[in-house]
Chimera marker file (.cmm) of the C-alpha trace (Angstrom):
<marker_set name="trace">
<marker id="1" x="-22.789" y="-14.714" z="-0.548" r="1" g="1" b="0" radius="0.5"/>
<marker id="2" x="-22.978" y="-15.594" z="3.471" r="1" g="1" b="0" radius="0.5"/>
<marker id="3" x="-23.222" y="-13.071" z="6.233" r="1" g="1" b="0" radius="0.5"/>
<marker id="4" x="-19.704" y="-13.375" z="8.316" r="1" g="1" b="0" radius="0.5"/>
<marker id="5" x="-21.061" y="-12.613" z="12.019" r="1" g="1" b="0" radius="0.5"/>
<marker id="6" x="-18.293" y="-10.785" z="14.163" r="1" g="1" b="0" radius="0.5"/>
<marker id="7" x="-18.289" y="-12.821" z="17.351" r="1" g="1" b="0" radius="0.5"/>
<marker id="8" x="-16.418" y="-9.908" z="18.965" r="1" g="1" b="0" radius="0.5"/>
<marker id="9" x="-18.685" y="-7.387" z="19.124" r="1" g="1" b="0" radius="0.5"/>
<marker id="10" x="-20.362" y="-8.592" z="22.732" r="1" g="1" b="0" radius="0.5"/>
<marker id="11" x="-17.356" y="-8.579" z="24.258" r="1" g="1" b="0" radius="0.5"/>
<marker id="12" x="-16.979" y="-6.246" z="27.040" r="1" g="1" b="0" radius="0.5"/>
<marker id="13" x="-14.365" y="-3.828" z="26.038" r="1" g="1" b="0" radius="0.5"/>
<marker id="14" x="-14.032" y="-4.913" z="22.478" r="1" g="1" b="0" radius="0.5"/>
<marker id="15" x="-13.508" y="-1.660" z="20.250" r="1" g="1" b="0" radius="0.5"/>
<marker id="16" x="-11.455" y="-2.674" z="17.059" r="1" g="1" b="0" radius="0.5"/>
<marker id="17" x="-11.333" y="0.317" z="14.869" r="1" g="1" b="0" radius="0.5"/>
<marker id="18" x="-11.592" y="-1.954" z="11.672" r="1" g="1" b="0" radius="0.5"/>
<marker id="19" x="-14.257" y="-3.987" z="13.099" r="1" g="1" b="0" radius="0.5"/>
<marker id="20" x="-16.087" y="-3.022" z="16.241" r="1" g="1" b="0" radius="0.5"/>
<marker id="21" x="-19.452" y="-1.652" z="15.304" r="1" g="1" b="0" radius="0.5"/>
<marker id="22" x="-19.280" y="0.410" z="18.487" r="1" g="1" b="0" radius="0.5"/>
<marker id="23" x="-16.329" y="2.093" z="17.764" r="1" g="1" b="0" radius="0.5"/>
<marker id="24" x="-18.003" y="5.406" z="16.299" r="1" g="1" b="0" radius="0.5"/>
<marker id="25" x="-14.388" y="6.894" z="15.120" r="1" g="1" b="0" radius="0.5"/>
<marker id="26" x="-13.471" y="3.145" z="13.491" r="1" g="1" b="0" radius="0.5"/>
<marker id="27" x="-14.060" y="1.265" z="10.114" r="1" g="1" b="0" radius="0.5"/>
<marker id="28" x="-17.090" y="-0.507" z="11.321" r="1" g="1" b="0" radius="0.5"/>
<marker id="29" x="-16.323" y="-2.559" z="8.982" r="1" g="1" b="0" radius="0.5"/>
<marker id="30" x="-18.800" y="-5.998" z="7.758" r="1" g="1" b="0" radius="0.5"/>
<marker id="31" x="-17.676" y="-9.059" z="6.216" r="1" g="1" b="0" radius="0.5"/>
<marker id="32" x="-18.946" y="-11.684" z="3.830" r="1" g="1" b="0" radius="0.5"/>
<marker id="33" x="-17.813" y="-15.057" z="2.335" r="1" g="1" b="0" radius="0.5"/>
<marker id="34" x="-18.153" y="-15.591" z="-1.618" r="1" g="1" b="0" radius="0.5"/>
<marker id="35" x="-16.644" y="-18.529" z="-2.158" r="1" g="1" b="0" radius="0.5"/>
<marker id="36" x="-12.475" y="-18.187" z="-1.765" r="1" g="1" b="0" radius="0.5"/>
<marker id="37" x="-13.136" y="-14.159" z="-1.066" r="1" g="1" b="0" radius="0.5"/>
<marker id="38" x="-13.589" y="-12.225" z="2.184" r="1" g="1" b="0" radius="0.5"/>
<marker id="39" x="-15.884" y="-9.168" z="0.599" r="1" g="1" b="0" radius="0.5"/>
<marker id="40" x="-16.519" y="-5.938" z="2.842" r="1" g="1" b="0" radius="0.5"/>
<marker id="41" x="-18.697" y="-3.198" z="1.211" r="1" g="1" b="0" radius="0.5"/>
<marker id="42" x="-17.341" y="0.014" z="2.638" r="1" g="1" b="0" radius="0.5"/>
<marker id="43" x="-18.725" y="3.524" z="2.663" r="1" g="1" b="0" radius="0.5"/>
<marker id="44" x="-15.477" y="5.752" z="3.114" r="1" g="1" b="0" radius="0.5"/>
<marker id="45" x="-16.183" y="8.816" z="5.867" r="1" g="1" b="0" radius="0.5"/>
<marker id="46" x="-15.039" y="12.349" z="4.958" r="1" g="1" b="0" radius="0.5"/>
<marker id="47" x="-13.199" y="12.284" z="8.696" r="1" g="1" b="0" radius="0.5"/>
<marker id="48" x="-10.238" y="9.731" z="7.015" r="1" g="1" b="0" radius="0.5"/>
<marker id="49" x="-9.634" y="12.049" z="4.152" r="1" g="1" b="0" radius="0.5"/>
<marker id="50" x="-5.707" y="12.545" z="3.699" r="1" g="1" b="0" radius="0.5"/>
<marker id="51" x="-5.755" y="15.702" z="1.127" r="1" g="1" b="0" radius="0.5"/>
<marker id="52" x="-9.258" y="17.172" z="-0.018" r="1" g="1" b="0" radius="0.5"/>
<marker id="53" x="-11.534" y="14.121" z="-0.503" r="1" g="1" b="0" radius="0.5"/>
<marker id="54" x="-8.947" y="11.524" z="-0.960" r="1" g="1" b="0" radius="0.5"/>
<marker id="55" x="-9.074" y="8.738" z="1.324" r="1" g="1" b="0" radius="0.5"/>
<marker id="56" x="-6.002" y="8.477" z="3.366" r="1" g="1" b="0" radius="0.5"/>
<marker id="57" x="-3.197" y="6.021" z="2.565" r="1" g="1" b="0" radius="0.5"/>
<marker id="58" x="-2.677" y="4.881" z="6.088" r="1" g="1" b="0" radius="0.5"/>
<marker id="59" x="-6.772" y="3.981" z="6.136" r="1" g="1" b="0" radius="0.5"/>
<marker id="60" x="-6.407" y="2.173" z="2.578" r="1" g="1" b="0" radius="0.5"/>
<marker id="61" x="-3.828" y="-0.010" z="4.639" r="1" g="1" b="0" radius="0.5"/>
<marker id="62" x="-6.048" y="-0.425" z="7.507" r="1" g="1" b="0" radius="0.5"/>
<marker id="63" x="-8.924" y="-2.057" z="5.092" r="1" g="1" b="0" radius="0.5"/>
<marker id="64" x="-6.407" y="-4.074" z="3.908" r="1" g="1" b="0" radius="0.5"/>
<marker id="65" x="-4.974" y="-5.806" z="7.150" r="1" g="1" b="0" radius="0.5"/>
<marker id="66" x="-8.340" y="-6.055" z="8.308" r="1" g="1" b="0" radius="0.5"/>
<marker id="67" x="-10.446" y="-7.954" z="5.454" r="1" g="1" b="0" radius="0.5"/>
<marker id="68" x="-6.422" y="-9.790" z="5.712" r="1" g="1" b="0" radius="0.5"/>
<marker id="69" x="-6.818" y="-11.049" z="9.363" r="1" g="1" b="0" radius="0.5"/>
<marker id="70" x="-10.713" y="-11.596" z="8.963" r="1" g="1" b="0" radius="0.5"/>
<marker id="71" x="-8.982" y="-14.101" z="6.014" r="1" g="1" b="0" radius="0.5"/>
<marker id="72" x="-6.606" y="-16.045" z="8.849" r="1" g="1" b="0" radius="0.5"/>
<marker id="73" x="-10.130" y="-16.669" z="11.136" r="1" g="1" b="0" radius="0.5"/>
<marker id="74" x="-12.569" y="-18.071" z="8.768" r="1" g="1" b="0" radius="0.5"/>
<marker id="75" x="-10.255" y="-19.558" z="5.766" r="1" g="1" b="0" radius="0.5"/>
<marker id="76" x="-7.611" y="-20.800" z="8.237" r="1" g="1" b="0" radius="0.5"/>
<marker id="77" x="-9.550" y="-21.065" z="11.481" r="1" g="1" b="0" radius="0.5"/>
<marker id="78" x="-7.394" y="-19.317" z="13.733" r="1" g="1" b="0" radius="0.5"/>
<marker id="79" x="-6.261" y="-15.967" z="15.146" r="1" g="1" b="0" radius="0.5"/>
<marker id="80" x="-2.769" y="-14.285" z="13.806" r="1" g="1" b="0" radius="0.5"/>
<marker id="81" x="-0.828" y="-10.608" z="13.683" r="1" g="1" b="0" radius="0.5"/>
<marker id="82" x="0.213" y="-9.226" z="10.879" r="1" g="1" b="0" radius="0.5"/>
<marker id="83" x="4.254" y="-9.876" z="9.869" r="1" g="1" b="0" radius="0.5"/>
<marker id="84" x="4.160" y="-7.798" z="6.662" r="1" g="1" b="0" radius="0.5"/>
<marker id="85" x="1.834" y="-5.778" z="4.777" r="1" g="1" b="0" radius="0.5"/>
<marker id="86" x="3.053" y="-4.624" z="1.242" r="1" g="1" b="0" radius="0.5"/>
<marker id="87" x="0.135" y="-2.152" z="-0.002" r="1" g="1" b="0" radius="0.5"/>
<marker id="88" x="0.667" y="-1.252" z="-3.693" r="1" g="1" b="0" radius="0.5"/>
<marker id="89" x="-1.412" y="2.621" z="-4.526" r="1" g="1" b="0" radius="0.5"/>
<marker id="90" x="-2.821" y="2.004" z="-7.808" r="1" g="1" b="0" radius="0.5"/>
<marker id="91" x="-5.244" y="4.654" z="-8.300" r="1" g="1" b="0" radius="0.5"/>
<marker id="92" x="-6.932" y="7.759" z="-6.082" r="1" g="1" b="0" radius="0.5"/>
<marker id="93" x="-9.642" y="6.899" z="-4.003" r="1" g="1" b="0" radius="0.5"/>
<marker id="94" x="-11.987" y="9.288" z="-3.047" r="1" g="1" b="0" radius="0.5"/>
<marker id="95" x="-14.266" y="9.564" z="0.320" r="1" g="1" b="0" radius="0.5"/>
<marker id="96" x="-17.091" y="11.001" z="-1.923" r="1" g="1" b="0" radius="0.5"/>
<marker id="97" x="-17.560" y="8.571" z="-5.140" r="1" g="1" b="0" radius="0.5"/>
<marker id="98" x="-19.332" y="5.518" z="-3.323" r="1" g="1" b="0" radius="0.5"/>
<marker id="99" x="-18.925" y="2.572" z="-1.349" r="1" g="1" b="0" radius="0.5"/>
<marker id="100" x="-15.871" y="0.728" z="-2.354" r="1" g="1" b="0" radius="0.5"/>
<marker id="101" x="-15.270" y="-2.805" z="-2.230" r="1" g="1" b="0" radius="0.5"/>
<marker id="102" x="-12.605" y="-4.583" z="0.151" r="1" g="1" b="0" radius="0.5"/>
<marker id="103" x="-12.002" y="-8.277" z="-0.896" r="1" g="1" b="0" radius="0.5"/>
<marker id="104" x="-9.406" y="-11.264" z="0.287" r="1" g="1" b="0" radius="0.5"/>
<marker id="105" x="-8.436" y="-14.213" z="-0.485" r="1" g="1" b="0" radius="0.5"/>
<marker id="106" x="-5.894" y="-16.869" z="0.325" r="1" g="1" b="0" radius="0.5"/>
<marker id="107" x="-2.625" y="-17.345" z="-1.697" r="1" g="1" b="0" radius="0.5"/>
<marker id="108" x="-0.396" y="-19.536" z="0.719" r="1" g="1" b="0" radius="0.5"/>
<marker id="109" x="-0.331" y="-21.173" z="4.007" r="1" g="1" b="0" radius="0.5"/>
<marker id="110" x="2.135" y="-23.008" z="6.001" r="1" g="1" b="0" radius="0.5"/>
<marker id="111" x="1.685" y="-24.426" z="9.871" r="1" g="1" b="0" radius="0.5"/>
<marker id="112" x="3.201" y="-20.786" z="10.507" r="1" g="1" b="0" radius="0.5"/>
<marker id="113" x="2.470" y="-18.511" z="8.145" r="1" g="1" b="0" radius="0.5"/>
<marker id="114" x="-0.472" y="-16.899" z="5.950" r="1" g="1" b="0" radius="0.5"/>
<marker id="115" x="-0.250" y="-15.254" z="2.523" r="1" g="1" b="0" radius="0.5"/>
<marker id="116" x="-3.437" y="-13.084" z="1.706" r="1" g="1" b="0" radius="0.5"/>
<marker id="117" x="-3.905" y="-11.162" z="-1.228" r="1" g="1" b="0" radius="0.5"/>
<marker id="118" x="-6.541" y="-8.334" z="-0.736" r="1" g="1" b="0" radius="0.5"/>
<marker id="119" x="-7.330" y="-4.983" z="-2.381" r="1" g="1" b="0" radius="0.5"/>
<marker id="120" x="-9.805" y="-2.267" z="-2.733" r="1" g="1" b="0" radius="0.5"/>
<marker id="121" x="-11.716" y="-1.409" z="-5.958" r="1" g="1" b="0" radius="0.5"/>
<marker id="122" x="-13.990" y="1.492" z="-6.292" r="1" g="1" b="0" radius="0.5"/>
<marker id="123" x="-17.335" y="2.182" z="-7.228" r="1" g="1" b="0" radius="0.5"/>
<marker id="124" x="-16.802" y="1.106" z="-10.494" r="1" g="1" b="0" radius="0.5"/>
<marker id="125" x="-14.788" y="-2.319" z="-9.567" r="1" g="1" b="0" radius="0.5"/>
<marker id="126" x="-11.141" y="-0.589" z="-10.604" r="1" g="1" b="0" radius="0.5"/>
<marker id="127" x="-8.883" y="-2.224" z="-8.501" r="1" g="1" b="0" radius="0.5"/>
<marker id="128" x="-7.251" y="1.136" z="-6.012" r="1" g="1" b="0" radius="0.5"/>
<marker id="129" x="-4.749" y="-0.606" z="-4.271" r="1" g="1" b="0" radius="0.5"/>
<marker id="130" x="-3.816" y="-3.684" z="-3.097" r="1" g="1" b="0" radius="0.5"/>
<marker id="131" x="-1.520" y="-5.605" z="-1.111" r="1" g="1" b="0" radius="0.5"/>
<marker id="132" x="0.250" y="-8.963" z="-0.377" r="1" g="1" b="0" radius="0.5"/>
<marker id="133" x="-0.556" y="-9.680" z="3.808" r="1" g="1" b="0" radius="0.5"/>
<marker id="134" x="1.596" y="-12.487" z="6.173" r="1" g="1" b="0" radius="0.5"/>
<marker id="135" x="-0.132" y="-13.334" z="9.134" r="1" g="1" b="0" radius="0.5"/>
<marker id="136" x="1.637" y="-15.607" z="11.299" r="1" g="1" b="0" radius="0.5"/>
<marker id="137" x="-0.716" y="-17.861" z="13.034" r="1" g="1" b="0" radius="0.5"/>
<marker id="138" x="-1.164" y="-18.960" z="16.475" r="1" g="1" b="0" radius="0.5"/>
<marker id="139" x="-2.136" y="-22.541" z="17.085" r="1" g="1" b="0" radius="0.5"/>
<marker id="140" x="-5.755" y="-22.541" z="17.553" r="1" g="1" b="0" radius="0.5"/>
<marker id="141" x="-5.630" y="-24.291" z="21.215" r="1" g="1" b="0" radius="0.5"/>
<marker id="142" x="-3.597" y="-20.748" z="21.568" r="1" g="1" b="0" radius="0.5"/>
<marker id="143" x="-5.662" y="-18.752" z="19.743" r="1" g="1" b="0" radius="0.5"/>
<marker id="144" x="-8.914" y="-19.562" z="21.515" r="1" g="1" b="0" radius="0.5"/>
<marker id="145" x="-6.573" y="-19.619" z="25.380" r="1" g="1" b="0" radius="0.5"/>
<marker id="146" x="-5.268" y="-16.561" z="24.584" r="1" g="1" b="0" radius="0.5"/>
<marker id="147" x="-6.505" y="-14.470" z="21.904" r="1" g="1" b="0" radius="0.5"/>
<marker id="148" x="-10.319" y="-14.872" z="21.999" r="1" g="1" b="0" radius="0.5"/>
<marker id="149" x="-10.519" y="-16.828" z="18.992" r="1" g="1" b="0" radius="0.5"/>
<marker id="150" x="-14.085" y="-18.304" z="19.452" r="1" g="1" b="0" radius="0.5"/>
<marker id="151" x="-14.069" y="-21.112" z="16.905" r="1" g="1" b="0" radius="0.5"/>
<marker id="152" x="-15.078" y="-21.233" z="13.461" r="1" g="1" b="0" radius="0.5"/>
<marker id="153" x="-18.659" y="-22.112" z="14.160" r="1" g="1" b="0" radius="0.5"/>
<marker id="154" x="-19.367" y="-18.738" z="15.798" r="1" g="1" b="0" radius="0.5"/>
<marker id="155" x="-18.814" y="-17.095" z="12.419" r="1" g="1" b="0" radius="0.5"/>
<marker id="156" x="-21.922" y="-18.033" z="11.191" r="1" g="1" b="0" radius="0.5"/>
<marker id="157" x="-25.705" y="-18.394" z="11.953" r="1" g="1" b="0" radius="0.5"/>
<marker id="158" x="-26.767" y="-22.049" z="12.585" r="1" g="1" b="0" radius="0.5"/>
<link id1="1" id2="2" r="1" g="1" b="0" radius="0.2"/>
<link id1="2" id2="3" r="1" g="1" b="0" radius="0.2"/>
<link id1="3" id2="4" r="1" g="1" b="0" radius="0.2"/>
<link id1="4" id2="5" r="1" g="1" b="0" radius="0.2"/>
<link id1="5" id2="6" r="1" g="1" b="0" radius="0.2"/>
<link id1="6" id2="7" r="1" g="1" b="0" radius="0.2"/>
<link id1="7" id2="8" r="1" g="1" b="0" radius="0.2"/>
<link id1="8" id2="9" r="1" g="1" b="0" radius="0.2"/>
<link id1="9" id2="10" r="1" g="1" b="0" radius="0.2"/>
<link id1="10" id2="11" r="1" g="1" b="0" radius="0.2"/>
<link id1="11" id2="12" r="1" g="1" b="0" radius="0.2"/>
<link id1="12" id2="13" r="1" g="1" b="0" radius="0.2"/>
<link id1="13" id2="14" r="1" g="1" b="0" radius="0.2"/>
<link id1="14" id2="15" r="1" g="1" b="0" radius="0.2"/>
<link id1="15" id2="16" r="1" g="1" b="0" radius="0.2"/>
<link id1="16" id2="17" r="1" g="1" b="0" radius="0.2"/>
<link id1="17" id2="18" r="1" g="1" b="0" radius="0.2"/>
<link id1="18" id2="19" r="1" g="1" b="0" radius="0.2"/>
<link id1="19" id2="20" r="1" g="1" b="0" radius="0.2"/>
<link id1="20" id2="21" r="1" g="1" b="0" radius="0.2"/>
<link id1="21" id2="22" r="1" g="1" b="0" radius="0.2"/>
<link id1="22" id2="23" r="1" g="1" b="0" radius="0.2"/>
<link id1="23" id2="24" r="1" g="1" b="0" radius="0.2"/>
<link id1="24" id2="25" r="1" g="1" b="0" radius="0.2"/>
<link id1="25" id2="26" r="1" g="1" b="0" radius="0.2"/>
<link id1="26" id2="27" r="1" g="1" b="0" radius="0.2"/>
<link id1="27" id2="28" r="1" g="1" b="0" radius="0.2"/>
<link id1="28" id2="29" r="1" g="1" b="0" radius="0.2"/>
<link id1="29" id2="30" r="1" g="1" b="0" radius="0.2"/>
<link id1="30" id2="31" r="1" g="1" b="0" radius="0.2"/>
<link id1="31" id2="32" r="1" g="1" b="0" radius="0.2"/>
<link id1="32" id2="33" r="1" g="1" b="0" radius="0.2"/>
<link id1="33" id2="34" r="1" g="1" b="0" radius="0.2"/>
<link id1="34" id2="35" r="1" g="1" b="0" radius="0.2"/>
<link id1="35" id2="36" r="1" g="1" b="0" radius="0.2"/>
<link id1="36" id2="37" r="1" g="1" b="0" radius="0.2"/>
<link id1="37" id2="38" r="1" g="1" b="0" radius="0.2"/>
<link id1="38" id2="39" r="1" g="1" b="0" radius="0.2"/>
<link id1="39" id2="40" r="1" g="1" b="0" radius="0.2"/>
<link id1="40" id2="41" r="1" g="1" b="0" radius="0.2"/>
<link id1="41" id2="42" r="1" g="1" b="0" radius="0.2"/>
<link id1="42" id2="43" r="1" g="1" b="0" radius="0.2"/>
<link id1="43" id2="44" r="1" g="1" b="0" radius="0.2"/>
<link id1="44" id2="45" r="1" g="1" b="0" radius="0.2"/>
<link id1="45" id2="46" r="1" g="1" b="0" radius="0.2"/>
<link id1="46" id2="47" r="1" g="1" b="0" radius="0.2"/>
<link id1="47" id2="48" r="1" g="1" b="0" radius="0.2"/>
<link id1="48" id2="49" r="1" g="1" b="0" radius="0.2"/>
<link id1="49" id2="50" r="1" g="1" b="0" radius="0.2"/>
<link id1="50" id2="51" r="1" g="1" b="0" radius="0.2"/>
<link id1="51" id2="52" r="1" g="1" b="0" radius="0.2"/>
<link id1="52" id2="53" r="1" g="1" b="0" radius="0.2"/>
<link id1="53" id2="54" r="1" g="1" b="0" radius="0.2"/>
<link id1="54" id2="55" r="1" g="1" b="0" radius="0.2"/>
<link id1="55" id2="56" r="1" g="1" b="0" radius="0.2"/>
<link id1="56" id2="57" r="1" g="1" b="0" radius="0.2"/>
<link id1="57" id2="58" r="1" g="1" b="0" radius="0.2"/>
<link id1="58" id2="59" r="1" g="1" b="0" radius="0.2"/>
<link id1="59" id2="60" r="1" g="1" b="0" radius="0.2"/>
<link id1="60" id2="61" r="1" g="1" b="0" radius="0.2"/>
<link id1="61" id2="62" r="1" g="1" b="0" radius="0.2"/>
<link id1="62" id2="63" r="1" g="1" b="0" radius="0.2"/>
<link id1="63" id2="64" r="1" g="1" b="0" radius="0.2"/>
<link id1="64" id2="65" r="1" g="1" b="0" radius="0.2"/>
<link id1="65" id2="66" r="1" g="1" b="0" radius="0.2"/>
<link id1="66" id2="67" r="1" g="1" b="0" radius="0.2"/>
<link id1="67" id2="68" r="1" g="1" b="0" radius="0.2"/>
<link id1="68" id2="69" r="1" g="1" b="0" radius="0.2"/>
<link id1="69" id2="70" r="1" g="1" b="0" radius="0.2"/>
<link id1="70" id2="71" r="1" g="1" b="0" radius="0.2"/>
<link id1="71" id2="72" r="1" g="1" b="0" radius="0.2"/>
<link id1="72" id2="73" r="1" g="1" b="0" radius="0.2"/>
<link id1="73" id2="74" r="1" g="1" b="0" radius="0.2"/>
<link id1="74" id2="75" r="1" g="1" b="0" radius="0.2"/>
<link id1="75" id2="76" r="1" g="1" b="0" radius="0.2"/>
<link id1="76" id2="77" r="1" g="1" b="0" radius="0.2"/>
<link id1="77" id2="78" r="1" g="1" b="0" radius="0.2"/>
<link id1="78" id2="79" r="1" g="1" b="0" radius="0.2"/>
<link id1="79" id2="80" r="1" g="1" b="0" radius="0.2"/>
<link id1="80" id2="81" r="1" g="1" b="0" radius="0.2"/>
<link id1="81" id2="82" r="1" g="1" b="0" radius="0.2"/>
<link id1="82" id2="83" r="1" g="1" b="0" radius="0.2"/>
<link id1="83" id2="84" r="1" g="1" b="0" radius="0.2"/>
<link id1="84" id2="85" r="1" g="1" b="0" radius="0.2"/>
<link id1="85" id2="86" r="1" g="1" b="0" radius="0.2"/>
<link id1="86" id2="87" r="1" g="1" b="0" radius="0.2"/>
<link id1="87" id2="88" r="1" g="1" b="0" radius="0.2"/>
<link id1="88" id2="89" r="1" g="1" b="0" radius="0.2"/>
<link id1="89" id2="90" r="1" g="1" b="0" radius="0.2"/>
<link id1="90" id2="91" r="1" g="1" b="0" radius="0.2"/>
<link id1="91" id2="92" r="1" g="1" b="0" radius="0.2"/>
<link id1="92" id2="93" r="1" g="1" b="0" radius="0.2"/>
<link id1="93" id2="94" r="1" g="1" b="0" radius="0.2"/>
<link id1="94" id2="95" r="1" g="1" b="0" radius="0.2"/>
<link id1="95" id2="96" r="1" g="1" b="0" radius="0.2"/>
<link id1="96" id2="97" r="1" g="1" b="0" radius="0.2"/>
<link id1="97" id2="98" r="1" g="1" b="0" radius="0.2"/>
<link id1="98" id2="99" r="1" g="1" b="0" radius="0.2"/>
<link id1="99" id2="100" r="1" g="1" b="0" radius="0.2"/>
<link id1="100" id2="101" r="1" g="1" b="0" radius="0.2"/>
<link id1="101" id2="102" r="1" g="1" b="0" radius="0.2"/>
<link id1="102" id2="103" r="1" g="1" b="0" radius="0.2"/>
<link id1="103" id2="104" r="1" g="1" b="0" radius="0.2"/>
<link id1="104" id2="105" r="1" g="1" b="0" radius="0.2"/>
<link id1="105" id2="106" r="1" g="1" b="0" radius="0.2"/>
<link id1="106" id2="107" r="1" g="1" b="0" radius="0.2"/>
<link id1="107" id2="108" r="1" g="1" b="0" radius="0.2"/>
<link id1="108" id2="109" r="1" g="1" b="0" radius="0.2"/>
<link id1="109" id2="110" r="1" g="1" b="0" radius="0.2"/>
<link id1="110" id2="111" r="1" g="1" b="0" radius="0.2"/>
<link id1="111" id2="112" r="1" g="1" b="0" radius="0.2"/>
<link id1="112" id2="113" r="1" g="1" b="0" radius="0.2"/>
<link id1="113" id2="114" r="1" g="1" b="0" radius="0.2"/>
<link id1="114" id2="115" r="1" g="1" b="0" radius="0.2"/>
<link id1="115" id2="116" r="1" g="1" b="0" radius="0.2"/>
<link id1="116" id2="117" r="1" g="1" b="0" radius="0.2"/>
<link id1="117" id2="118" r="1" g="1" b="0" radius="0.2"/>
<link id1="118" id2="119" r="1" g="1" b="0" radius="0.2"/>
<link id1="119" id2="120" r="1" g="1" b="0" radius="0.2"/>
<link id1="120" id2="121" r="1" g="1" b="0" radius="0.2"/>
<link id1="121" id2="122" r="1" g="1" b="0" radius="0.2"/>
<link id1="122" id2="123" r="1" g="1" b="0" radius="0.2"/>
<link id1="123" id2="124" r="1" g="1" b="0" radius="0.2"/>
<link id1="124" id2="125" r="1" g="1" b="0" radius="0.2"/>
<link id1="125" id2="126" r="1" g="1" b="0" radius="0.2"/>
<link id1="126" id2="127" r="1" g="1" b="0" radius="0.2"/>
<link id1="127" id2="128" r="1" g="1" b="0" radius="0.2"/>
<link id1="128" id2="129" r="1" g="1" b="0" radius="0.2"/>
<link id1="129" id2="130" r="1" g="1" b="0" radius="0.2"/>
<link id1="130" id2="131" r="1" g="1" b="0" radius="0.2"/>
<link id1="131" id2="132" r="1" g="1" b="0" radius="0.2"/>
<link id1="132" id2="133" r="1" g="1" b="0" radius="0.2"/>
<link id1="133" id2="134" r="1" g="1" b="0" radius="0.2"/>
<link id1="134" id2="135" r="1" g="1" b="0" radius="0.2"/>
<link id1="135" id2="136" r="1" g="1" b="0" radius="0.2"/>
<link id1="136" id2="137" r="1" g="1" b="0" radius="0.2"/>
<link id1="137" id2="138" r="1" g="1" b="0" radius="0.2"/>
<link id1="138" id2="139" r="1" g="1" b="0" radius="0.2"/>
<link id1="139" id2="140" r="1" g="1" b="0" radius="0.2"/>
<link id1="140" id2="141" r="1" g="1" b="0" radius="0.2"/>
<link id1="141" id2="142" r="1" g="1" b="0" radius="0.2"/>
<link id1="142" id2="143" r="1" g="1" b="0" radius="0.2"/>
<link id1="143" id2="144" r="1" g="1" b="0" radius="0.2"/>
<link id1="144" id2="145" r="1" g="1" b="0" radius="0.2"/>
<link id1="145" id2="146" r="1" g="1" b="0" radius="0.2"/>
<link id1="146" id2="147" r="1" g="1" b="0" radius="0.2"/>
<link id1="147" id2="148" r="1" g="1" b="0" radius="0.2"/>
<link id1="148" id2="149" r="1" g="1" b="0" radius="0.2"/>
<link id1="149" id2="150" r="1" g="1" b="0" radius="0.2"/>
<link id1="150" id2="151" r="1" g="1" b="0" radius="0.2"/>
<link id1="151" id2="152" r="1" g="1" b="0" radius="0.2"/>
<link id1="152" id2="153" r="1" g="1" b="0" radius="0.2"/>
<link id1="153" id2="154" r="1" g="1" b="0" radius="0.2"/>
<link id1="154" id2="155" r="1" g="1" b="0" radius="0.2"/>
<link id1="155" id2="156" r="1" g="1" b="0" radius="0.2"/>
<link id1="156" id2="157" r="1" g="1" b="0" radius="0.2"/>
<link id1="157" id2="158" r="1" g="1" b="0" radius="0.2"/>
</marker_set>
């Protein structure tokens, strides 16, 4: 497993709520490569609880279109937005039961459009939820011009 570095972070500015490790309300969210999977290990925060100590839907989603567009920059090498996001609510996840596990992977790609399938399983590797992500992609002369992608390269330690 390799250490994903987020090249964003010493941006001026930069305050992702999935990703931004100074975003004290966000995800803070980390990412590693494992061969065709994008893995984040997650510790849910009793502040995104929906009902009692279930984490909130909307968050579950969040994870899910993150680890997605961390997918489109190292697997594809560019930048994107999401175009759809169908989640799927298997099971209850709770804020208080452990870190969970937030994996992606590539299904499809196209000079225009990404397919990722990612989902979260819990403590205990049950699959929670999971959902089928399109990213449509920016060129990468585009991405870098325009959307701060910084290259591929900057992803990882030398």
């Amino acid at each position: 497993m390799k250490k994903i570095n987020n090249p964003y972070a010493p941006l001026e500015g930069y305050n992702c709520f999935g990703c931004s490790p100074h975003n004290t309300l966000g995800l803070q969210m980390e990412f590693y490569e494992d061969g065709e999977y994008i893995l984040s290990s997650w510790k849910p925060k009793e502040h995104l609880a929906g009902y009692g100590n279930i984490l909130h839907g909307g968050i579950q989603s969040t994870l899910l279109d993150e680890i997605a567009s961390w997918v489109v920059y190292v697997k594809v090498k560019t930048a994107g937005v999401t175009a759809t996001l169908n989640v799927k609510y298997k099971s209850t996840v709770f804020t208080d039961k452990g870190n969970l596990t937030v994996r992606a992977r590539l299904k499809d790609q196209n000079k225009r459009f990404a397919t990722i399938h990612a989902d979260i399983l819990d403590a205990e590797q049950k699959v929670c939820a999971e959902a089928e992500v399109k990213y449509f992609l920016f060129p990468e002369e585009i991405a870098k011009r325009r959307y701060n992608y910084p290259g591929i390269e900057k992803f990882y330690d030398e």
